[in-house]
N, C-alpha and C positions, 0 to 999 in steps of 0.2 A: 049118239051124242059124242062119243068117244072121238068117231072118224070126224065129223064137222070141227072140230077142236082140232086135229091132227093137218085138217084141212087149211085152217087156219096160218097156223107158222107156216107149212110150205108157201104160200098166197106172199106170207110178209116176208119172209129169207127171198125171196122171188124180186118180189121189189125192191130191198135194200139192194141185190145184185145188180138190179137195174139200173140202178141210181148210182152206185159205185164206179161199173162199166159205162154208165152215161158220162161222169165227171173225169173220169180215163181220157177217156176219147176224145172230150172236149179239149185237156188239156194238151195229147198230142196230137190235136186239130194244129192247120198251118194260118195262121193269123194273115187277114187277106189288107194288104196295104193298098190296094186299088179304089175302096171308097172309105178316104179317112179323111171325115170330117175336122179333127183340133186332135189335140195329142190326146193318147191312149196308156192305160195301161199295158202292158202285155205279159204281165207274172206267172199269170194261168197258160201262157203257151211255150212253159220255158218249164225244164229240168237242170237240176243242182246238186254236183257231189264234193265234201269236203276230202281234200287229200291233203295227207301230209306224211307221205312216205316216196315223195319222187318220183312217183309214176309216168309211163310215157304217156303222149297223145291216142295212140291209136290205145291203149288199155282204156282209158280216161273213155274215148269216144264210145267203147263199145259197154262200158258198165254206166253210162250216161243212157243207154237204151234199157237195162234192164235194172238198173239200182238206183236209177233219177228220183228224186224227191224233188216233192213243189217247191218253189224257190220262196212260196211265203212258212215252208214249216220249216226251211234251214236258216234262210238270209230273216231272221228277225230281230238282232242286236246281238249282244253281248260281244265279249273279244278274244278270237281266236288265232293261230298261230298258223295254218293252213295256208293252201292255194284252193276257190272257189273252181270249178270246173262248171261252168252254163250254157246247157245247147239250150236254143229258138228257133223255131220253126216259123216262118216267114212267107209270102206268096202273094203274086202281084196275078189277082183273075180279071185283071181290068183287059181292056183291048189295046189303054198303052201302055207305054214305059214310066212307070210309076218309082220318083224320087221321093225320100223321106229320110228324115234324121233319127238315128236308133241312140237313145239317152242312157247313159248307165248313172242313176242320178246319188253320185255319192263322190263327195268331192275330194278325199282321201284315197282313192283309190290309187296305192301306188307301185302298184305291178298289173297293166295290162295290156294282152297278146289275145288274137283273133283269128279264126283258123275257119278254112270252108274244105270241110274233107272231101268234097265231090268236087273232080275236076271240071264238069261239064260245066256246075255249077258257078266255079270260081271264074270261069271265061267267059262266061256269060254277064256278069252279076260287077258291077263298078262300083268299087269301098274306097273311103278316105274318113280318116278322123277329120275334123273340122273345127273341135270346140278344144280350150287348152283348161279352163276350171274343172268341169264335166265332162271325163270321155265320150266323146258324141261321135258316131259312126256316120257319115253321108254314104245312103247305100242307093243305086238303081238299080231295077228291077223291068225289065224285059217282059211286055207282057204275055200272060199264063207262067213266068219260072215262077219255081221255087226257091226258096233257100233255107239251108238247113247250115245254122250259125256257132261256133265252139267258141265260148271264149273264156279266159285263163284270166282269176282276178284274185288280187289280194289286198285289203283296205288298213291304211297308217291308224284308223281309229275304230268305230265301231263297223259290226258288220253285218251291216244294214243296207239294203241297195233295192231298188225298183227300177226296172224298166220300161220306157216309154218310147209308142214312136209317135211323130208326129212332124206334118209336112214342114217344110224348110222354110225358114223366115225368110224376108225379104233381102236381108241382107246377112245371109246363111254364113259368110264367114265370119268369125269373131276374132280372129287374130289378130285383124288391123280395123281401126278405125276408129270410133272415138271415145267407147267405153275403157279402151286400153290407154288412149292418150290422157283421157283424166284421171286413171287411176295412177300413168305412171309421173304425171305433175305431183300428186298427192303423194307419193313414195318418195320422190326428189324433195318434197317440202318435209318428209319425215326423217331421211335421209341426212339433209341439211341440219334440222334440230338437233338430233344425235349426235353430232359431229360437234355443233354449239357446245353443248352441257358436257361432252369432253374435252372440248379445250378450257371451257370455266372450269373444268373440276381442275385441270393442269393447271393454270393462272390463278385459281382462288386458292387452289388445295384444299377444297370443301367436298367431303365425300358424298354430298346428296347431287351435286350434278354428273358426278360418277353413276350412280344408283341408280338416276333418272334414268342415262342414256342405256343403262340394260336394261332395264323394267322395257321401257320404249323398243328397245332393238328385241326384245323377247317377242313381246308382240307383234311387232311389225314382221319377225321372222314367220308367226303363225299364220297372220293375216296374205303373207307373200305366198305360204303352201296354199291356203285354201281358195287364193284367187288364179291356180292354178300358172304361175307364174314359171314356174320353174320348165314346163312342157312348154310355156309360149316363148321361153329363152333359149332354155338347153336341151328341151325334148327329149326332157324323160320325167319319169312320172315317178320314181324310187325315190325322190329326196322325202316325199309325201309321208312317208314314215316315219320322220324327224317332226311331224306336227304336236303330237303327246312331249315329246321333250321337251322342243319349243312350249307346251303349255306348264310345263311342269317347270322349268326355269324360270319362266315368265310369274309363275305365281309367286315363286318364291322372290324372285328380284322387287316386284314390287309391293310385298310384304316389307323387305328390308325399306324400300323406298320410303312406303308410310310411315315406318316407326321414325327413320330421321327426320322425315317431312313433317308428322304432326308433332316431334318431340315425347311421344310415350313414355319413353323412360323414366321423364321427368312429371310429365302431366297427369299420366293413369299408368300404375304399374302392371296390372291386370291387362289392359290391351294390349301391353307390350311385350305381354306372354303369351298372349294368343297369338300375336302375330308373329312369335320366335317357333310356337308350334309350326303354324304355316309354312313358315321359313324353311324349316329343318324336312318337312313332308314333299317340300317342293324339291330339293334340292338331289333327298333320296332316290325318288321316283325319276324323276329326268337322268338322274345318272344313272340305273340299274338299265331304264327303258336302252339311252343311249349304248351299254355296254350289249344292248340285242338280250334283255330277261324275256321272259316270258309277256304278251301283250296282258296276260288278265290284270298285272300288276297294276293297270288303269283302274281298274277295282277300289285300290286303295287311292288313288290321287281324286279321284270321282269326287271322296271325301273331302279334300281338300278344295274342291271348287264350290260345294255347298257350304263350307267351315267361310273362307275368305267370303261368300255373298253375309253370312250371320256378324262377320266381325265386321264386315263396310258399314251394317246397319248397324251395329251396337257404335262404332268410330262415329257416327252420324251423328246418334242419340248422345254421346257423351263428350263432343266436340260440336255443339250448336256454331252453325256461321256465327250471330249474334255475338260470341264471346270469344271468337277463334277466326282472327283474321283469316288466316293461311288456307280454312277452312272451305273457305267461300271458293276459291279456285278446286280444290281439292274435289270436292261438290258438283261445281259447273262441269271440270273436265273429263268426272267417271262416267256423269250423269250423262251427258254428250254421246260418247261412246256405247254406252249402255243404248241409249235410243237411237245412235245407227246401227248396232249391233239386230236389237229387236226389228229392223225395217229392214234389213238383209234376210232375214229368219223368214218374216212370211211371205218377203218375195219369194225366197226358196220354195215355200210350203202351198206357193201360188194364192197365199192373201190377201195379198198386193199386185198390182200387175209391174211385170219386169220394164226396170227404164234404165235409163244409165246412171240416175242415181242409186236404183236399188243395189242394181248391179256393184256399183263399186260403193256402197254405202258403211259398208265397215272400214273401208279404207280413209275415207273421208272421216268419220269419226277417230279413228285413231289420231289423224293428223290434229285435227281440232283438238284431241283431249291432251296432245303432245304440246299443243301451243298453249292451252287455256293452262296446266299446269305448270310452263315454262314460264308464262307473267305470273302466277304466282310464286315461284321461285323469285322472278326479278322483283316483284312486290317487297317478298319478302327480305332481298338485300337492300332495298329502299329504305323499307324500315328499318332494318339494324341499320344502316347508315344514320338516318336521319336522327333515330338513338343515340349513335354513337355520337354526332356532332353535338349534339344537347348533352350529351355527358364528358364530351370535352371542353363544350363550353364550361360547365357545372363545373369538371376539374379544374379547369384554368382560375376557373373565382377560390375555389377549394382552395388551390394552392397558393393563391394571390392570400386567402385571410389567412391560410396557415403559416406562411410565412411571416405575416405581422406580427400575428400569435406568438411563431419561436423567436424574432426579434426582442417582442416586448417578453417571452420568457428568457431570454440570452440578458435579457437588461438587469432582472431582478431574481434569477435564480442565484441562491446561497453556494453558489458552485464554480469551481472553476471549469471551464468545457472550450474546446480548442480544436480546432484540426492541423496537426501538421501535414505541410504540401512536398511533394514531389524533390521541392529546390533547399529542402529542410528550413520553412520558413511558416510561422503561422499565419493560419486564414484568417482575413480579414472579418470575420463572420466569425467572433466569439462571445464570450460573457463579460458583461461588466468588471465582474470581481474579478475576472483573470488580471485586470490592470491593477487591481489591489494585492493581489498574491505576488504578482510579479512584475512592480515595479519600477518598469526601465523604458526608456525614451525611446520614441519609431521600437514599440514591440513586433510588428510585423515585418519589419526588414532584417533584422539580425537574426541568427542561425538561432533555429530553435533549441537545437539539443545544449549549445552553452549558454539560452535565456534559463532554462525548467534545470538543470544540472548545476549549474553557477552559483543559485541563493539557498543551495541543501546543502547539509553534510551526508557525510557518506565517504565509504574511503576511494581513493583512487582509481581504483582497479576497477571496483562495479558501475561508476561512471561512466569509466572506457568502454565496459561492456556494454554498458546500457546503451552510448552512444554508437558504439559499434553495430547492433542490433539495428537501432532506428534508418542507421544510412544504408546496409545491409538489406533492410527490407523493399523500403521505396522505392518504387518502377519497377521489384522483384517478384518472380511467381508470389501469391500469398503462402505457400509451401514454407519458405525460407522464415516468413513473418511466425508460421505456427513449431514451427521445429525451434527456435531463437526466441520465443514471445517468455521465454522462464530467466532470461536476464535480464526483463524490463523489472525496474522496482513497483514494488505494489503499497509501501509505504516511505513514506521521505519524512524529515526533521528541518525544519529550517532552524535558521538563526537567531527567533524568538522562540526554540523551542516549543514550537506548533508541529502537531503531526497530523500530514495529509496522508489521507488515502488516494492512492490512484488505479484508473483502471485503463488499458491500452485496446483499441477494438479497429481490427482495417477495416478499409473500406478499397474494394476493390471495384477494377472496373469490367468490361465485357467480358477480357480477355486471360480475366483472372488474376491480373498484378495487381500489386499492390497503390492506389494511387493515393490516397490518405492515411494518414494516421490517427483515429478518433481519442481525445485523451479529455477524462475528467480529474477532476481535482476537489477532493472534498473535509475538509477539516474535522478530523475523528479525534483530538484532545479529550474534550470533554468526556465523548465517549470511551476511550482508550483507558482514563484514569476511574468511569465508572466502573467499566469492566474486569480493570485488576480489580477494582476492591470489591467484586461480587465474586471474583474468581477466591478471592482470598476467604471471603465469608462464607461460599462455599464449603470450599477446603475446611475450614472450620467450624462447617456444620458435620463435616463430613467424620471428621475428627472424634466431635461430640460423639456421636451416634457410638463410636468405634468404643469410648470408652464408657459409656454407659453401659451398655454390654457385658462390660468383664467388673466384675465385684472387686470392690476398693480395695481390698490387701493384696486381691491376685492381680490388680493393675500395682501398687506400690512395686510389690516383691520383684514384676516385670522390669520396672523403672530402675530401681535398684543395681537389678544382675548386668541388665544391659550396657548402664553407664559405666557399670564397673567390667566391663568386657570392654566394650570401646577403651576408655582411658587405661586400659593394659594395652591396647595394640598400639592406640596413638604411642604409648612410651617405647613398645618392641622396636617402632617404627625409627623413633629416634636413635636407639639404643643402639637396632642392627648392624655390623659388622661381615664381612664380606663370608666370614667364614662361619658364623651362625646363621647366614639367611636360610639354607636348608631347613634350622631348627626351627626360624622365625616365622614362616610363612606357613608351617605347619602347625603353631599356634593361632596366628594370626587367621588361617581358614576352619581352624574349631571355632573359635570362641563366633566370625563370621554366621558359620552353617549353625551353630548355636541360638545365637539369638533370631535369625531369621527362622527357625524351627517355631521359638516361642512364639514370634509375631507372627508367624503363620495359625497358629493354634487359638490366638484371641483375634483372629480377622482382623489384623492391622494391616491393610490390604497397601496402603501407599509405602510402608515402614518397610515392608514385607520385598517390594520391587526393587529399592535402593540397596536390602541388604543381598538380594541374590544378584543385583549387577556386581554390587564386591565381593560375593563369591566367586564371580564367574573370572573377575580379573586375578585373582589368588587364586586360582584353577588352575588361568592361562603360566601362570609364575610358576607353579608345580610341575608344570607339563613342559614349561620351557627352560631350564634352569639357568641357562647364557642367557636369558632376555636380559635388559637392564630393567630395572625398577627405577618407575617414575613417583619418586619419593614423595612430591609437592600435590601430587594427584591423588594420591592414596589417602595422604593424610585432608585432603579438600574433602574427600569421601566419608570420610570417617567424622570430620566437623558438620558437614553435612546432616549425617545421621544425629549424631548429636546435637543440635539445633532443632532437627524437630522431635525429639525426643524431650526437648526443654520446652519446646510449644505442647507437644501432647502434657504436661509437668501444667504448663502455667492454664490450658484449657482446663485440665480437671478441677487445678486451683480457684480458677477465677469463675469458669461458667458453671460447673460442678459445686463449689464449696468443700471439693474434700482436702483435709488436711494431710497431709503425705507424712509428716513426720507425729499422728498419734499411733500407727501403727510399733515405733518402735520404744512406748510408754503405754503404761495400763492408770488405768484413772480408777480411784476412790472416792467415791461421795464422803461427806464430811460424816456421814453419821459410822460409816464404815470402818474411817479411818481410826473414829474415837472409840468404837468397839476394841479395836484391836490393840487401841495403847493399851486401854484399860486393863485386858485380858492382858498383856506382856507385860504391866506394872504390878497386878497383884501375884503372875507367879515369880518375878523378883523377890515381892516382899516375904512372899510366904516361904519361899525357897524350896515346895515342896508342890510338885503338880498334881491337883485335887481333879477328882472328874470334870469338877466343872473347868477349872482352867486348860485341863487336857481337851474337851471337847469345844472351847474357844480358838485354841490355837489350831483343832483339828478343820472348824470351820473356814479360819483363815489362810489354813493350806489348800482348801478346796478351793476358795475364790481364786487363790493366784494361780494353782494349779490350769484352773477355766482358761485364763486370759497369759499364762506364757506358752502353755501346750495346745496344739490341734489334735483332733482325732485322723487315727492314721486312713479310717477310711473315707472322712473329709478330703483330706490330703487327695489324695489318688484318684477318687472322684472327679475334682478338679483336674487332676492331671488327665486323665481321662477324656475331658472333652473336647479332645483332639480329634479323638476317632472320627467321628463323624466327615468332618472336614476332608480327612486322611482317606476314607472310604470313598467318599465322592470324586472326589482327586484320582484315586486309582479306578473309578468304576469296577470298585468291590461293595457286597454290601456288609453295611456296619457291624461288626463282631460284638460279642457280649462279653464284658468286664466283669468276671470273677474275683471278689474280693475276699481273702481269708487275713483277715489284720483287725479285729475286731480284740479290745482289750491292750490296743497299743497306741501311745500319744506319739508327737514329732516336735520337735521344739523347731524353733524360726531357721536357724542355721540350718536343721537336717534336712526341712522343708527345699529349701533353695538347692542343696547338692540333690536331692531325690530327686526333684522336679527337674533338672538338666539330664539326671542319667535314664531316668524315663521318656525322656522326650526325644532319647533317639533309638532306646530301646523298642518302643512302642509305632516309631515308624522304617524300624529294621523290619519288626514283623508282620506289618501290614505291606510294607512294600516286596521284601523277600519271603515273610514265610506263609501265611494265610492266602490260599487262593483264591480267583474265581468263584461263583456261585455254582457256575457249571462245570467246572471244574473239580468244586467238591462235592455234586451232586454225580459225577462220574464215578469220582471216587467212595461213592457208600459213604458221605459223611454229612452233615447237614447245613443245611444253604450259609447260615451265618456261622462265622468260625465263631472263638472262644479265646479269650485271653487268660491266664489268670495269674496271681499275685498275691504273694503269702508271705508272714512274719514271724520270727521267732527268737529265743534270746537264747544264747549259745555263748559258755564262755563268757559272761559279760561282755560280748559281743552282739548288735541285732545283725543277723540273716534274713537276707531279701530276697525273695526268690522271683521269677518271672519267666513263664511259657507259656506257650500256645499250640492248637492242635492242628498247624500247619502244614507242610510239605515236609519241613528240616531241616537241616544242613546240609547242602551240596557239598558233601567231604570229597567226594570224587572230585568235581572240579575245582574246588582248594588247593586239592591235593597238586591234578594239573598244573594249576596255575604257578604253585608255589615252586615247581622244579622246572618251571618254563624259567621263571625270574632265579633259578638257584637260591627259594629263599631256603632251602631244604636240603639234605642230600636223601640219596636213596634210599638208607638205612632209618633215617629218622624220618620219612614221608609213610613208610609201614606203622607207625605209633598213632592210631585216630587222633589221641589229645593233644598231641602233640603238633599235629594239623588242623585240629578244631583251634586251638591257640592264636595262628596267624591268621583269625578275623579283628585280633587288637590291634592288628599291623597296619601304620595309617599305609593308604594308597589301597590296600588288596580289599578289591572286589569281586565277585562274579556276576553282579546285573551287565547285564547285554547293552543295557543304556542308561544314561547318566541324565538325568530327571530334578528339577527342582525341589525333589522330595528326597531321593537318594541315589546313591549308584556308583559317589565317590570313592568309599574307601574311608572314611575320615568319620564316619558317626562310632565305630564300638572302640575305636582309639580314645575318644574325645571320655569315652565313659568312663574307662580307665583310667583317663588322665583327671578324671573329675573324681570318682574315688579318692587316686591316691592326694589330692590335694587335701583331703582330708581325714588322714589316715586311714586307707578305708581298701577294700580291694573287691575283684571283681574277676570272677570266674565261669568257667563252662564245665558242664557238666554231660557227659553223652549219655544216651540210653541205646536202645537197638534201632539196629539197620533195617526202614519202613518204607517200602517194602522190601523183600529182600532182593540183593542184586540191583538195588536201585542207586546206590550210594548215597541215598538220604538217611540221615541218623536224626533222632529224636534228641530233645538237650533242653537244657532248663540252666538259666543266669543265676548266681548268686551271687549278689551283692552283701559284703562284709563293711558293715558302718560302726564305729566306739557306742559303746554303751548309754554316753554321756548325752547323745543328740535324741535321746528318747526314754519313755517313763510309760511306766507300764499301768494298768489298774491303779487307782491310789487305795490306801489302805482305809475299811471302812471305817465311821466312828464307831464308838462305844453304844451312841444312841440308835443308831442304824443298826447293831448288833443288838440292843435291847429290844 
């Protein structure tokens, strides 16, 4: 059993040999041309090597005998880089001379050389190519030779090839005759259109018959390789490998084609991205191919011939002829081509039998699809013609009624509107009312600029200008009009005291000058005088607000200090003498930075900007000492402020109700009053003060006590709410107001001197000594500083005291300072207090910048100077040097006020004590 098994496989490895060595031999059997009925394959009597290292012939020949592979398991598609090397074995056993046409059927072939290595053979044996699309070999054959055939091939596209022989047609040559005369009628009618749709692109400057004529020359250039054109012209077959480029530009040129031609961008956004994909893929692949890449790269354009068939159809489906003129050509002309293209294909493929149309059947479609496209292009300049006439008709009516429209508006618009011309004359084409505003005889013959300038006031000079401007401009670049258009007037006053607004607008022409002058004229009176008095009620709403704000005695007390500051400077003002102005201007910018200090602190925000402009001018006075002083200005400034300080007076009076003068009267109800005779008539009579009378009179010293004293920490409270403001202003945050005055009153006077010498103590130390947040978080100290402020009676004296846990005193750079100016000598610069001292010296600062808050020099002067007006004095006191080697000293204010401006606890009663 074992051997019949064993018996078996030898039997079948036996026959497979057979059948291997049978099909061997078949294929290098010599294929007999002697009885050939119609054309043949002949693939199976032919061997195929790829080379691609430059090999010679005679290597080539001799590894074609022992490394040949069938030509159907090399040559089956794809795209390689190679030279093909293919011997055939051939042999004529007839009795005669046997001609026949040897086909290499691949129409890209564009490198091919043919070689017969046996001389016997080569002398014997008559070859000519014959054919120019398909290499076709005319070979005779001697009867009984043989021949043994080499031939060297390389393909522009796929590499794909079969060979055929088969006897010679009737009219075997193809070079001439009249398959070539029709196709090249057809190239000359394609040729001719191309040429067309570049010169419309040059004459229109419409980039779609640009477009066209690539799209078209793209093709026409494929169509030119594959009908073998190039060998029947210039014989040679190498351009053949420009057919992939040619396809690859060609796609893309008439991707662009489409998106102008069916308007995509506009119609469907989405096709117009497919087809910019296309565009871009086409564009790629043609250039990398043209620079000699690799042929697989066809690979990828492959894609793009299958992409461009899905977007024609999807273009189809979403651009129906029915709704898309343009369409209908678009359609006829691909669709044209498409169906000569398919009847060329199976003539190829032998479908069809070959005729001179088949033959030249893609050429003739092109042409067609070149023309059928080409009337739709001309269609479609028909139609935007025939549009455009209809909508120039349609504009002509447009501008025919628009025109009546701005006449009968010219007739009845509230407005004056005018054009001046060229020769400075109005256009005849203006507004009715213009002959109301400016009525004067023939207004359109007289010079315009002395019709519109003549019946206004206005002074001389801006006339000139204005008329200077208008003649200046016209027939001028419009340049001249916009650099000079800020001297035309924008409002005029006539002689009935009517004020017009005007507004001036050119009108220029091609060239860009100036050829009009657009001018309206509109009567803004009415309006002019509504919007002062909104401006005005404004303002005095604005007013309001400011003084509801601040509580009725701290606005009185404000009103008071203020007025009584102004009517000191006004008097300085008159009083100065050449040789007191030094003294003068350094009162005159206290009492200034004074009150603008207070109005700053109750948001008197308009009060506030008038007084630091006359600060700043009493700055420039101090800084300049030879300026002259403009006496008539100063004191305008000063009436000024005073003025609305008399309106801020009469708003509180009038729209408030508060009385400004009970502040300096205390009121008794009637029953009050009579308590209190009664109690001061029976200790008259009695002449002796009993408990009861002692604790009547002790009541009625409490009531008056209430209403002529404030509590001290009222007081300062008040003064205090500055800070905030003060904080914000400097981008610090707001400090905390330590208050030790508890047990102590302020009568009215002391109120008014505390509150001025606070006001600039308090933004000494938020400007100078309290710093930064981050600053004192560098420093170990805590985010918001600390103020504090303390009372005590000394000597029948009170003691004020006032510090903060700030930086210090910069004594080092006082110290500086003071012997840069010599205010010092050397000896006395060693004494700290002594240099602590010259911060009462008006002018000496050390802030780096001078700020609407401080940095003058003139606030601890002013403090000084506000004590002593009141007998009263004001000192420094140093502590130690923080840190050390820093020249920062610690220090604390003491302010000495008379005993008289404050009252302490009042004495209990007897009943309070009971």
């Amino acid at each position: 059993m074992r051997k019949a098994s064993s018996l078996s496989w030898i039997l079948l490895f036996s026959l497979l040999e057979f059948l291997f060595r049978s099909g061997e031999g078949q294929a290098s059997a010599n294929f007999d041309v002697g009885t050939l009925p119609s054309r043949v394959n002949i693939n199976d009597y032919g061997r195929v090597l790829l080379e691609n290292d430059n090999r010679s012939f005679d290597e080539m020949n001799a590894r074609l005998e022992t490394e040949g592979l069938k030509i159907s398991d090399l040559l089956w598609g794809g795209y390689r880089d190679g030279f093909y090397w293919v011997r055939l074995l051939l042999a004529n056993e007839s009795a005669e001379a046997q001609t026949v046409h040897l086909i290499t059927a691949n129409r890209l072939t564009y490198y091919f050389e043919y070689f017969i290595p046996d001389s016997e053979q080569k002398s014997q044996v008559r070859i000519k190519r014959v054919r120019a699309s398909i290499p076709t070999l005319e070979l005779t054959l001697p009867p009984g030779q043989k021949l043994r055939l080499i031939m060297k091939l390389k393909f522009g596209l796929q590499d794909t090839v079969s060979f055929y022989v088969e006897p010679p047609p009737p009219a075997a040559d193809d070079t001439n005759g009249a398959p070539f005369n029709i196709q090249e009628m057809a190239f000359g009618v394609i040729i001719g259109m191309i040429f067309l749709n570049i010169c419309l692109s040059l004459l229109t400057r419409e980039i779609i018959f640009f477009l066209h004529a690539v799209a078209t020359g793209m093709v026409f250039w494929a169509v030119f390789l594959l009908s073998g054109l190039t060998y029947h012209y210039f014989n040679v077959d190498e351009w053949n490998r420009f057919l992939p480029v040619a396809g690859c530009f060609g796609v893309a040129a008439n991707n662009a084609f489409g998106q102008v031609y069916l308007e995509t961008r506009h119609n469907h956004p989405r096709i117009h991205l497919y087809f910019n994909i296309g565009l871009v893929i086409g564009i790629i692949g043609g250039v990398l191919l043209a620079l000699g890449a690799s042929k697989t790269i066809i690979y990828f354009t492959d894609v793009n011939l299958l992409a461009i068939v899905i977007i024609g159809l999807a273009t189809a489906y979403l651009f129906p002829p029915s709704r898309h003129r343009v369409m209908r050509f678009y359609i006829i002309g691909w669709m044209g081509l498409a169906g000569c293209v398919l009847i060329w294909l199976a003539s190829e493929y032998g479908i069809l039998k070959r005729s001179t149309f088949t033959e030249n059947a893609m050429t003739l479609g092109l042409a067609f699809e070149l023309i059928i496209v080409s009337l739709g292009l001309a269609d479609q300049i028909n139609h935007y013609k025939n549009t455009l006439s209809n909508y120039n008709r349609n504009l002509e009516q447009t501008i025919e009624e628009k025109t009546r429209d701005i006449r009968s508006i010219m007739e009845y618009i509230p407005m004056g509107v005018f054009m001046i011309k060229s020769d400075n004359r109005i256009h005849k084409d203006h507004s009715q009312l213009l002959e109301d505003i400016l009525p004067v005889q023939e207004l359109e013959t007289n010079p315009a600029t002395e019709i519109l300038f003549g019946r206004f006031e206005g002074s001389s000079d801006d006339k000139s200008q204005a008329m200077s401007t208008i003649m200046a401009s016209l027939g001028e670049n419009i340049i001249n009009f916009e650099v000079n258009a800020h001297m035309l007037p924008r409002e005029l006053r006539d002689r009935e005291n009517r004020i017009w607004d005007l507004t001036w607008n050119p009108i220029e022409d091609k060239e860009g000058r100036v050829e009009k002058i657009l001018v309206t004229m509109r009567e803004v009176t009415e309006m002019r005088t509504l919007l002062e008095h909104n401006q005005a009620q404004q303002e005095e709403l604005e007013i309001i607000g400011e003084i509801i704000a601040v509580p009725a005695q701290r606005f009185v007390r404000f009103v008071r200090s203020t007025r009584t500051m102004l009517e000191d400077n006004a008097y300085l003002l008159s009083h100065a003498t050449d040789i007191q102005r030094d003294e003068v201007i350094k009162l005159l910018f206290i009492n200034a930075h004074t009150i603008k200090g207070a109005a700053r602190s109750l948001y008197f925000r308009r009060m506030t900007r008038m007084l630091h402009d006359m600060e700043q001018s009493y700055a420039e006075l101090q800084k300049h000492p030879e300026q002259t002083w403009d006496l008539e200005r100063m004191q305008q400034e000063i009436t000024a402020i005073l003025q609305l300080l008399d309106q801020y007076e009469t708003m509180a009076r009038l729209k408030l109700g508060r009385n400004l003068e009970q502040s300096r009267s205390v009121e008794l109800s009637i029953e009050q009053a009579e308590q209190g005779y009664f109690v001061l008539k029976r200790a008259i009579q009695e002449r002796t003060l009993t408990d009861q009378n002692i604790l009547g009179l002790d009541q009625m010293r409490s009531f008056l006590h209430r209403h002529v004293f404030r509590s001290a920490r009222d007081v300062f409270t008040e003064i205090g709410d500055c800070l905030p403001t003060l904080a914000r202003d400097l981008h610090k945050e707001q400090p905390t107001l330590e208050l030790q005055v508890d047990g102590f009153f302020v009568k009215d006077q002391a109120e008014e001197v505390l509150r001025n010498i606070f006001l600039h103590l308090l933004r000494n130390s938020m400007d100078h000594g309290i710093e930064t947040a981050e600053e004192r978080l560098q420093g170990q100290k805590p985010r918001h500083g600390l103020i504090r402020i303390g009372m005590k009676l000394e000597d029948r004296q009170m003691l004020v005291t006032c510090e903060d846990d700030g930086r210090g005193l910069n004594l080092a750079g006082i110290r500086e300072l003071a012997l840069a100016r010599k205010l010092l000598s050397v000896v006395e610069s060693r004494d700290p207090l002594r240099v602590a001292e010259l911060i009462f010296d008006a002018g000496l600062s050390t802030a780096r910048h001078v700020t609407d808050i401080s940095g003058r020099g003139i606030g601890m002067n002013a403090v000084r100077r506000f004590a002593h007006e009141h007998d009263g004095e004001v000192s420094i006191h140093l502590g130690n040097e923080y840190p050390q080697g820093s020249g920062y000293y610690q220090f604390q204010f003491h302010i000495v006020l008379p005993r008289r401006f404050f009252e302490a606890d009042p004495i209990p009663t007897r009943q309070s004590v009971a």
